[in-house]
C-alpha positions as CSV (number, residue, x, y, z in Angstrom):
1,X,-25.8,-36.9,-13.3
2,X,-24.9,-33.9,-11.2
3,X,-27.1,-31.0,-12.0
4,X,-25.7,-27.5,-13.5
5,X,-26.3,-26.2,-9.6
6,X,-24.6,-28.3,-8.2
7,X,-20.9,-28.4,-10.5
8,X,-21.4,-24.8,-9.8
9,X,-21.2,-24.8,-6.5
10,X,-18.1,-27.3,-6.5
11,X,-16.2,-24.5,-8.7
12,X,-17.5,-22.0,-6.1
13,X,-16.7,-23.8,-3.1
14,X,-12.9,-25.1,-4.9
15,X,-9.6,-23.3,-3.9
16,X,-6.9,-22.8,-6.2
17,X,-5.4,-26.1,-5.8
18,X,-8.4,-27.8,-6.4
19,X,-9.7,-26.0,-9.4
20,X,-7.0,-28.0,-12.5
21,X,-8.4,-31.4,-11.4
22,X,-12.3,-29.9,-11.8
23,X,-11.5,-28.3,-14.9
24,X,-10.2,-31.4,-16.7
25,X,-13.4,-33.6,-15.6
26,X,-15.8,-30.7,-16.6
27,X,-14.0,-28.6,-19.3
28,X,-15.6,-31.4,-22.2
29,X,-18.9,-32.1,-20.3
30,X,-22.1,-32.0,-23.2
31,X,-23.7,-29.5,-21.8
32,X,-22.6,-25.8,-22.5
33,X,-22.9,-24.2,-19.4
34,X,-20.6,-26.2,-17.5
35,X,-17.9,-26.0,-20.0
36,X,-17.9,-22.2,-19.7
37,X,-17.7,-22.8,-15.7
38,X,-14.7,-24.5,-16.2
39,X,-13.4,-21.9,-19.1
40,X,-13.7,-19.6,-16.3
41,X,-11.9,-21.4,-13.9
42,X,-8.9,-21.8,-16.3
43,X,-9.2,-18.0,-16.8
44,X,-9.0,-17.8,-13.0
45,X,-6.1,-20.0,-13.3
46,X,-4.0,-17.7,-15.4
47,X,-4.9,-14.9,-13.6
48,X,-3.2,-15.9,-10.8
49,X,-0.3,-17.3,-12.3
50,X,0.1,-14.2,-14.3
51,X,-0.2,-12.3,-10.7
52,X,2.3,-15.1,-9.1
53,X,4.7,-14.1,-12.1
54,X,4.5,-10.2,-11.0
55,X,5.3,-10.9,-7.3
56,X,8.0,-13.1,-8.4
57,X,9.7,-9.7,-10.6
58,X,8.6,-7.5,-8.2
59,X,10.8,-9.1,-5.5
60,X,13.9,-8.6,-8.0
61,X,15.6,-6.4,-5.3
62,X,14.6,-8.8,-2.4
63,X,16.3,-11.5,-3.7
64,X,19.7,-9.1,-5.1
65,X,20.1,-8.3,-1.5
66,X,19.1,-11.6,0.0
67,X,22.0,-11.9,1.4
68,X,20.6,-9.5,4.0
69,X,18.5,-10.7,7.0
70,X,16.9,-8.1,7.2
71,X,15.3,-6.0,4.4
72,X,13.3,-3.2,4.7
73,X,10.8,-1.5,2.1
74,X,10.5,2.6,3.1
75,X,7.9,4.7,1.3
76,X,6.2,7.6,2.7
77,X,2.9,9.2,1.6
78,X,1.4,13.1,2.0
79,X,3.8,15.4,0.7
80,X,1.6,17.2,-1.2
81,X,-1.6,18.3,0.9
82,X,-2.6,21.1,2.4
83,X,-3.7,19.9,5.6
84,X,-2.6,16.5,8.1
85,X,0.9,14.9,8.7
86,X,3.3,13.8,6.4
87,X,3.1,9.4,7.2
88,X,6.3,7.2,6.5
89,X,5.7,3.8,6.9
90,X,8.4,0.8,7.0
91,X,7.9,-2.8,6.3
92,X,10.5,-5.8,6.9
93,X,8.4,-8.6,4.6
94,X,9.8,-12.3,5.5
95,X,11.8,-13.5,2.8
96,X,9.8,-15.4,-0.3
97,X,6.9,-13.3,0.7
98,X,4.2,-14.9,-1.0
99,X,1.4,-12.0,-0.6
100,X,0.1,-11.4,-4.0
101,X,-1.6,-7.8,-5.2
102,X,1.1,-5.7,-3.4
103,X,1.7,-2.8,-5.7
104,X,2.6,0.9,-5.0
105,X,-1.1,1.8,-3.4
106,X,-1.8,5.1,-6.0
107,X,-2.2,2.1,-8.3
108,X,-4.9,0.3,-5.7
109,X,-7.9,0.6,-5.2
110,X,-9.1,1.7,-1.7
111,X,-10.7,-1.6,-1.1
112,X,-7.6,-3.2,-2.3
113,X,-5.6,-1.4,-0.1
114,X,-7.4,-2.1,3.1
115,X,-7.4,-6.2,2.7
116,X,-3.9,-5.7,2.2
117,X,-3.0,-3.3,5.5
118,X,-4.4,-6.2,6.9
119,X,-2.6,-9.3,5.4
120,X,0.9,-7.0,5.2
121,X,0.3,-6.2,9.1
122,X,-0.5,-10.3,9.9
123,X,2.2,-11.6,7.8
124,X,5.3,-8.3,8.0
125,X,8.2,-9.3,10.4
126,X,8.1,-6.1,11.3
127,X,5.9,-2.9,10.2
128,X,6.1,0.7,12.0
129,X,5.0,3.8,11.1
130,X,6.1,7.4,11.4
131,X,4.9,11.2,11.6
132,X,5.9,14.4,11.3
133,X,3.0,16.9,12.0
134,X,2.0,19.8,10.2
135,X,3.7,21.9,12.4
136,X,6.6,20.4,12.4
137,X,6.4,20.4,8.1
138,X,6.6,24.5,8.6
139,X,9.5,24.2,10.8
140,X,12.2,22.5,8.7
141,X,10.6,22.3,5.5
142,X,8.4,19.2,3.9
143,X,11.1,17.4,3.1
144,X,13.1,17.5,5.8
145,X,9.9,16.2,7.7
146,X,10.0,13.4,5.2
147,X,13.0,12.3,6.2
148,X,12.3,12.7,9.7
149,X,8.6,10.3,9.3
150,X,11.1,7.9,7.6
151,X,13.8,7.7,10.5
152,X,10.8,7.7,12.9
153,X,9.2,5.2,11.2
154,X,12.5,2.7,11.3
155,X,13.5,3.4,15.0
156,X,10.0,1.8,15.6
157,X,11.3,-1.2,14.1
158,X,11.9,-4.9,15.8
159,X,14.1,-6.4,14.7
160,X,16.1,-3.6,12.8
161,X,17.0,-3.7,9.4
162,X,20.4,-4.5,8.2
163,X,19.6,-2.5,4.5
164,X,16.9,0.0,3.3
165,X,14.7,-0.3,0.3
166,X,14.2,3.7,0.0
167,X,11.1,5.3,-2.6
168,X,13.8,7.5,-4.2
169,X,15.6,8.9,-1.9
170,X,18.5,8.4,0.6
171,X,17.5,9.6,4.3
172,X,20.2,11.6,5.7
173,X,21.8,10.6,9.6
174,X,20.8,6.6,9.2
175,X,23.4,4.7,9.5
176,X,22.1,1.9,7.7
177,X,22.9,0.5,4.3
178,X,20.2,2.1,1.9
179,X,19.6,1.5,-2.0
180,X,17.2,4.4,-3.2
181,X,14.9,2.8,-6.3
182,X,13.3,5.7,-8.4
183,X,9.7,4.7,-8.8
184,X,10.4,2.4,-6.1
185,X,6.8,1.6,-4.6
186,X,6.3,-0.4,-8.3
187,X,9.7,-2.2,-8.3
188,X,9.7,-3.5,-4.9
189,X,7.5,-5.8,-2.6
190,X,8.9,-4.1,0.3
191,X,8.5,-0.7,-0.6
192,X,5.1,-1.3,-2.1
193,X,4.2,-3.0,1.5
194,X,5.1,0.2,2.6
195,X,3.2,2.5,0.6
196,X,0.4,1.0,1.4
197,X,0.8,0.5,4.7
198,X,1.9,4.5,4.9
199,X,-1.5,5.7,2.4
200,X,-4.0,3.4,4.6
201,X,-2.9,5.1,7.9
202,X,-3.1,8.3,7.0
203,X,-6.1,7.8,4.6
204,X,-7.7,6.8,7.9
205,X,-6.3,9.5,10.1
206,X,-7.6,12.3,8.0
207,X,-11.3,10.5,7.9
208,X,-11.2,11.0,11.7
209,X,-10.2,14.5,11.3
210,X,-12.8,14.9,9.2
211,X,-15.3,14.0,11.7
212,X,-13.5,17.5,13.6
213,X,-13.9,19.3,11.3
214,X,-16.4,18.5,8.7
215,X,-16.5,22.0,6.3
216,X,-13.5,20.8,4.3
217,X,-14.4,17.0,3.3
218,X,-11.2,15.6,4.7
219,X,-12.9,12.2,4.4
220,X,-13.1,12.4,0.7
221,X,-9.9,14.6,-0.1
222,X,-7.3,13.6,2.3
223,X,-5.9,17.1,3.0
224,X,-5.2,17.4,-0.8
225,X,-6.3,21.1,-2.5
226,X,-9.2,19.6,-4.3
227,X,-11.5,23.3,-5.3
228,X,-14.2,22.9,-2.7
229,X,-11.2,22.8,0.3
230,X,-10.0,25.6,-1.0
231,X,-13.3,27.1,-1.1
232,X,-14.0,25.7,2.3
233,X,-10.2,27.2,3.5
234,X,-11.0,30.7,1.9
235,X,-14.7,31.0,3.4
236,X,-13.7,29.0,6.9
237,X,-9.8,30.1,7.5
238,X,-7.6,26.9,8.5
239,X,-7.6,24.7,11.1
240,X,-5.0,23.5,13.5
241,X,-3.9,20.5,10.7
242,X,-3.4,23.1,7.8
243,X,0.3,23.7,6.9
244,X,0.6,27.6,6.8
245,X,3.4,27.1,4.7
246,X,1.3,25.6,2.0
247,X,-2.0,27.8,2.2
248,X,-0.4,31.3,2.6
249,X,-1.5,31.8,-1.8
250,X,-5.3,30.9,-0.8
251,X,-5.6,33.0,2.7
């Protein structure tokens, strides 16, 4: 008879695929602990199909418009700081996309966000992102600069898309189709893609300025007025990253 160790490690060592056939030669075995290793297999199980079930809703607009061939997901992220670039970023996922966890990335944890930079950058057809500096968020306005990351972000593309999935908005001098989806980055696997994609490069940008300039904790705030950068901005002044137009109340 196997030991308790060792049906252990064959649920450890089992991938998804393998895990049903284990759980029906274990899930009556006599002894107690190995019928709760296969109760939590089957929990595992429906995890995943619950998960498989979400990607599948949350690619509603990918299949309305699959017609398309090529359909991209536009988010951007850092509006609302005080400090850093504003980052678009733009994803073209292949079609069926099978990645599972995608969600818009406020809802993500940050480890959670990095694994899936990674997978999203391995698997996209195409990815890109775009800027528009700090200065240039004083010159026309923050949401003008928006607009510009976006189309920045999409004239990186290869191939280019034939239709926008768009966070909200409708970004003005494109010429491409565009559907703007309010709350987007949590109805669409291509505009969650990009959220993330958009929140992890720029999460990692401000870390580096951080290193630059260490009195405002860039690393843990992310250019966002949290009370000791504001502190930090009142007792230090601002540094070549800080949007005047969004500081001029605390200077």
């Amino acid at each position: 008879m196997q030991s308790t160790k060792e049906i252990k490690e064959l649920f450890q060592a089992a991938c998804a695929d393998e895990l049903p056939e284990l759980i029906k030669i274990y899930q009556e075995d006599e002894r107690v602990g190995i019928r709760k290793l296969a109760a939590s297999a089957q929990k595992k199980l429906d995890a995943l199909d619950a998960e498989k079930q979400r990607i599948y809703r949350l690619s509603a607009y990918e299949r309305k418009y699959a017609d398309y061939t090529c359909i991209c997901g536009i988010d951007e992220v850092g509006r609302g700081p005080l400090a850093g670039p504003v980052v678009a970023g733009a994803v073209i996922l292949p079609k069926d996309c099978d990645i599972l966890y995608i969600n818009d990335s406020k809802q993500l944890s940050e480890k959670k966000r990095e694994e899936l930079y990674d997978i999203i950058m391995d698997k996209a057809v195409a990815c890109a992102v775009g800027y528009a500096t700090p200065e240039r968020i004083d010159e026309i306005n923050i949401l003008q600069a928006t607009y510009e990351a976006m189309r920045d972000a999409i004239g990186k593309l290869n191939p280019m898309p034939d239709i926008l999935l768009n966070d909200a908005v409708v970004i003005p001098e494109v010429p491409i189709k565009q559907v703007p989806i309010i709350k987007g980055d949590a109805k669409s696997i291509s505009i969650g893609a990009a959220s993330i994609i958009a929140k992890v490069t720029r999460d990692r940008l401000m870390v580096e300025y951080d290193k630059v300039f260490p009195e405002y904790g860039f690393a843990g705030n992310k250019g966002y007025g949290s009370a000791a950068h504001i502190e930090a901005l009142k007792k230090y002044g601002a540094t070549p990253i800080h949007r005047r137009s969004f500081i001029k109340n605390f200077l």
